[in-house]
C-alpha positions as CSV (number, residue, x, y, z in Angstrom):
1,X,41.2,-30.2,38.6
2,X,42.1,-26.7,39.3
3,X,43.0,-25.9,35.8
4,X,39.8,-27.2,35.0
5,X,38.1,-24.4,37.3
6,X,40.0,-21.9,35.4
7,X,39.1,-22.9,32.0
8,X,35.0,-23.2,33.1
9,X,35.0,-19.9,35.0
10,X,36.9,-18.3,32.0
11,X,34.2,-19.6,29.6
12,X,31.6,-18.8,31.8
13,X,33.0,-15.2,31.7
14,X,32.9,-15.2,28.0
15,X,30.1,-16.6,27.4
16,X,27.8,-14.1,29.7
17,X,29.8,-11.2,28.2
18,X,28.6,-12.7,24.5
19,X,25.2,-13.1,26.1
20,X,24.9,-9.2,27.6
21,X,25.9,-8.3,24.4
22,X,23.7,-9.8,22.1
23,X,20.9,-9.0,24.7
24,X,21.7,-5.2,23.7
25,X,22.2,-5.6,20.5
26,X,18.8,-6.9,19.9
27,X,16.7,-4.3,22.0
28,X,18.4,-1.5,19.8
29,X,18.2,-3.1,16.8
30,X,14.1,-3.8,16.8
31,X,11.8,-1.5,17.8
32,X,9.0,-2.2,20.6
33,X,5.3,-1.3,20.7
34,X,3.1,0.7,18.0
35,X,3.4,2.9,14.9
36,X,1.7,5.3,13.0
37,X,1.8,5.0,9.2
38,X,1.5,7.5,6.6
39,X,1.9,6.2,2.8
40,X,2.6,7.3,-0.4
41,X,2.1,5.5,-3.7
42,X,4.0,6.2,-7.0
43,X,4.0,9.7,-8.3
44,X,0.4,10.6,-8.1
45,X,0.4,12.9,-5.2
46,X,2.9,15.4,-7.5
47,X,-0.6,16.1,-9.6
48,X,-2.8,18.4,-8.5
49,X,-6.2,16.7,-9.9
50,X,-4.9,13.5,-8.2
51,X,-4.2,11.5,-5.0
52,X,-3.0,8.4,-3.9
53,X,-2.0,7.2,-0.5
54,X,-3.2,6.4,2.9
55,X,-2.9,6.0,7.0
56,X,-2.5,3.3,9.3
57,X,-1.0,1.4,12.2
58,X,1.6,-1.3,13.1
59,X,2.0,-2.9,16.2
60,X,4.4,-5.8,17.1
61,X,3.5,-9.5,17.5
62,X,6.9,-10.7,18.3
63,X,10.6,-10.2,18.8
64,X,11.1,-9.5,14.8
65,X,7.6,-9.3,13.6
66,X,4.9,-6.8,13.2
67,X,1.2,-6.5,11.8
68,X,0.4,-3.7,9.3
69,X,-3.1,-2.0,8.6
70,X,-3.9,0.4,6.2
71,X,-6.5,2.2,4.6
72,X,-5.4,3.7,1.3
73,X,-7.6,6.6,-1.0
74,X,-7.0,7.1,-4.3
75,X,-8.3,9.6,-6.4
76,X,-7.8,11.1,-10.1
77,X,-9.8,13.7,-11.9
78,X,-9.5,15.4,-15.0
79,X,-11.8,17.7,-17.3
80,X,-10.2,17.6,-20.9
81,X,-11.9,19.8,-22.8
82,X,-11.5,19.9,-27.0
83,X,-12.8,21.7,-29.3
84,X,-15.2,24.7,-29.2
85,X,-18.9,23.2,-27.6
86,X,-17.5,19.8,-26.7
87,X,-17.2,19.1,-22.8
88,X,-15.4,15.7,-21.3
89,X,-14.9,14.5,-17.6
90,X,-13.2,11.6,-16.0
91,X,-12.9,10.6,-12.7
92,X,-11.6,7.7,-10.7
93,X,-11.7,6.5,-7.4
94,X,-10.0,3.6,-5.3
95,X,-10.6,2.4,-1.9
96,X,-8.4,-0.2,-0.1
97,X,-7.4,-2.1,2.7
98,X,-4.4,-3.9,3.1
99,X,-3.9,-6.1,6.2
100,X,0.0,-7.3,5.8
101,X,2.4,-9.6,8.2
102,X,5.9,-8.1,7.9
103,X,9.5,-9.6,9.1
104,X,12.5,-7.6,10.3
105,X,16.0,-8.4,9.0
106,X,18.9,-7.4,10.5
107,X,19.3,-3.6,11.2
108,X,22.6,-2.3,9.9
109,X,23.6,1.5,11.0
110,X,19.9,3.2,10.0
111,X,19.1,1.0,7.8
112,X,17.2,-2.1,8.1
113,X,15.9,-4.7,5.2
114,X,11.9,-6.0,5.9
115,X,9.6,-8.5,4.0
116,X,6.1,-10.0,4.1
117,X,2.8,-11.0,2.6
118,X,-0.6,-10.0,3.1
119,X,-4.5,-9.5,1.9
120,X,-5.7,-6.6,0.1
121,X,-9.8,-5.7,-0.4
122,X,-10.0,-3.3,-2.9
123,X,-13.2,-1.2,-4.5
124,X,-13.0,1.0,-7.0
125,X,-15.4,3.8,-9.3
126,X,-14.9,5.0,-13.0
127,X,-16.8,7.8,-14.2
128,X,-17.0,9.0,-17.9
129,X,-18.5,12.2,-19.2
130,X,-18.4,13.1,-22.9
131,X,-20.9,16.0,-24.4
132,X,-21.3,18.2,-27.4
133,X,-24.5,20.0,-28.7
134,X,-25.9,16.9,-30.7
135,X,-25.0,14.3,-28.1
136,X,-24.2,13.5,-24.5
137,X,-22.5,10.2,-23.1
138,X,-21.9,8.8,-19.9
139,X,-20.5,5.7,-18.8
140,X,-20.1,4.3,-15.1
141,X,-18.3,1.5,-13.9
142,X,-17.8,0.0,-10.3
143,X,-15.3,-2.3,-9.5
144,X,-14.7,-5.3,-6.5
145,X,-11.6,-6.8,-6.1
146,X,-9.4,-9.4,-3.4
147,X,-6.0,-9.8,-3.5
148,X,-2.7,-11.2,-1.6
149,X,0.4,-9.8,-2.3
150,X,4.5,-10.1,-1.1
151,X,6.2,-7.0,-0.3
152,X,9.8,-6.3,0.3
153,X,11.2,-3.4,1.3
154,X,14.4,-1.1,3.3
155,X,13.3,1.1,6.3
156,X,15.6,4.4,7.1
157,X,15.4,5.5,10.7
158,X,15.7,9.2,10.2
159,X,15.8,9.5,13.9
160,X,15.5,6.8,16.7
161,X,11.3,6.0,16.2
162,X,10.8,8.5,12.9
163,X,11.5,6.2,9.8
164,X,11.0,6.3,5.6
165,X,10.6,2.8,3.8
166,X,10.5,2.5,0.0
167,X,9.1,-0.9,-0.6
168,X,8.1,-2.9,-3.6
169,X,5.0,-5.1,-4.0
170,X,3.7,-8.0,-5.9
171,X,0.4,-9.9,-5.9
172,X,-2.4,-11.2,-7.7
173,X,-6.1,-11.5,-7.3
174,X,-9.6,-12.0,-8.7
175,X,-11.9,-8.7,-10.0
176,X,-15.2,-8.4,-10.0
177,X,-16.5,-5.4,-12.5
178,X,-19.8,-4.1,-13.8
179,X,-20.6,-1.0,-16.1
180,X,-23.4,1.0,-17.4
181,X,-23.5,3.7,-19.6
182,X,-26.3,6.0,-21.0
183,X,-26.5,7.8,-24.3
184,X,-28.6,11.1,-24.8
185,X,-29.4,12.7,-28.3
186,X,-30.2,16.1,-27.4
187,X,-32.1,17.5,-30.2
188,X,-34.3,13.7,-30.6
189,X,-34.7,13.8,-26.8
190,X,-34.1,10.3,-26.7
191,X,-32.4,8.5,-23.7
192,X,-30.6,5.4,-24.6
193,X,-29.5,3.1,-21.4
194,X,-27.4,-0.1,-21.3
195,X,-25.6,-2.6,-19.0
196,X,-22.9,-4.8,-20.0
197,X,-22.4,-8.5,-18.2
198,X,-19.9,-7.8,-15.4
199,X,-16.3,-9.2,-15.9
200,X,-15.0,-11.5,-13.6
201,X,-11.0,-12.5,-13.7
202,X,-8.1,-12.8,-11.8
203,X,-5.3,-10.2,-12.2
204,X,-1.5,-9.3,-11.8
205,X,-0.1,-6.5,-9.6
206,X,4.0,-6.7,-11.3
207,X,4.0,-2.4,-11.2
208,X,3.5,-1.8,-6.9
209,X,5.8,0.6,-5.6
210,X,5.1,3.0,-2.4
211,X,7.0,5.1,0.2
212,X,5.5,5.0,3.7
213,X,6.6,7.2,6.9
214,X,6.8,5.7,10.1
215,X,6.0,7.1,13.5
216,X,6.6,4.5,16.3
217,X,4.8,5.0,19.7
């Protein structure tokens, strides 16, 4: 009977030892409370006639998962210009929303693994300018789009609540798009206009990659 004591106490000991431990190990390994996002897609913010990234926030919902909002912006402009007389300009604009669940994995060192899914609204601008002496056309197209998409990614805590994440993403969705364009013979003065029939589809995201910064609250 008294060796029986022993044996419980001793396991008793172990076990709340195991217990304190793993209690400590979790708090340091997953962050608490809020963060703000800053992200960056591809390579588009290395041009100076372009843009693409956005802000948000992320707040936790549990002991390993978070909620992600963020409003991305991006923008590309060019002017090419050919030969003597003949002008061109092109311009496009994208604005989006992405609301995305996200799941921790296990934090190793300063590293830690994440996945998750989530709902993108998307709308989007394409403008066309092409003009010479005789002629001048223009073409506009505006685009709607709904998406969902998976994501997986590695988050680097540069310090304790500063962090980088690369993460990869992959969805699909359907696309609404309508254009017009307009067609101008200078020396007739005669205006041509048309519409097309809008396009509607569903489409494949397979090329998502973005960086985003993390500043936890």
């Amino acid at each position: 009977m008294c060796k029986f004591k022993v044996f419980s106490f001793i396991f008793f000991l172990i076990g709340s030892v195991w217990a304190t431990q793993v209690q400590a190990q979790a708090e340091s390994d997953f962050l608490t409370g809020k963060g703000l996002l800053f992200k960056f897609d591809g390579l588009a913010n290395l041009g100076l006639n372009s843009f693409s990234g956005g802000a948000g926030l992320k707040y936790k919902i549990g002991e390993e998962a978070w909620l992600r909002h963020i409003v991305s912006l991006s923008a590309n402009r060019a002017n090419p210009h050919g030969t003597k007389g003949v002008e061109g300009k092109n311009s496009n604009y994208t604005l989006q929303l992405s609301s995305d669940f996200i799941m921790d994995m296990y934090k190793r060192d300063k590293l830690k693994p994440y996945y998750g899914a989530g709902i993108d609204l998307m709308v989007g601008n394409s403008y066309n300018l092409s003009e010479n002496p005789m002629n001048k056309y223009t073409s506009n197209s505006n685009s709607y789009s709904a998406g969902i998409t998976g994501l997986i990614g590695i988050e680097y805590f540069v310090k304790d609540y500063i962090s980088l994440s690369a993460e990869y993403n992959l969805g699909f969705g359907f696309q609404y798009t309508e254009n017009k364009s307009e067609s101008t013979n200078k020396e007739r003065q005669l205006k041509t206009k048309s519409f097309s029939i809008p396009t509607r589809g569903f489409y494949l995201n397979t090329s998502s990659f973005g960086l985003v910064a993390s500043f936890y609250l």
